[in-house]
C-alpha positions as CSV (number, residue, x, y, z in Angstrom):
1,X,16.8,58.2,22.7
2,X,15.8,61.8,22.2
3,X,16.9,61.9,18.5
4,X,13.4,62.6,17.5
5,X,12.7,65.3,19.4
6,X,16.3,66.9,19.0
7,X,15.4,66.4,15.5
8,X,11.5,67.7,14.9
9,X,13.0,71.2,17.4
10,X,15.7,71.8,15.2
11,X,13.9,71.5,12.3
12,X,11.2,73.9,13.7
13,X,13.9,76.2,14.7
14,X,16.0,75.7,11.9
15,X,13.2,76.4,9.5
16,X,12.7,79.6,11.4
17,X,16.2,80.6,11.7
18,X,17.1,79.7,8.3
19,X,14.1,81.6,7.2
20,X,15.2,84.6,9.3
21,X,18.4,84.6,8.2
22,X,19.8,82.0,6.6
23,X,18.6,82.1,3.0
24,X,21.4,84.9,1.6
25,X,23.9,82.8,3.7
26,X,22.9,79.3,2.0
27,X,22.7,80.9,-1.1
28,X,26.2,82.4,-1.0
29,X,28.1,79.7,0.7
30,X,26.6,77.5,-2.3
């Protein structure tokens, strides 16, 4: 029922966390 709000927050807070600090991690596990 809350799917789309679980899912536009984590993408607003996943952008920012994987922006903070999640790029050199991506890039390495890949």
């Amino acid at each position: 029922m809350n799917h789309k709000k679980l899912f536009r927050l984590y993408r607003e807070e996943g952008l920012s966390v994987r922006k903070r600090g999640g790029r050199k991690r991506a890039m390495g596990t890949r």
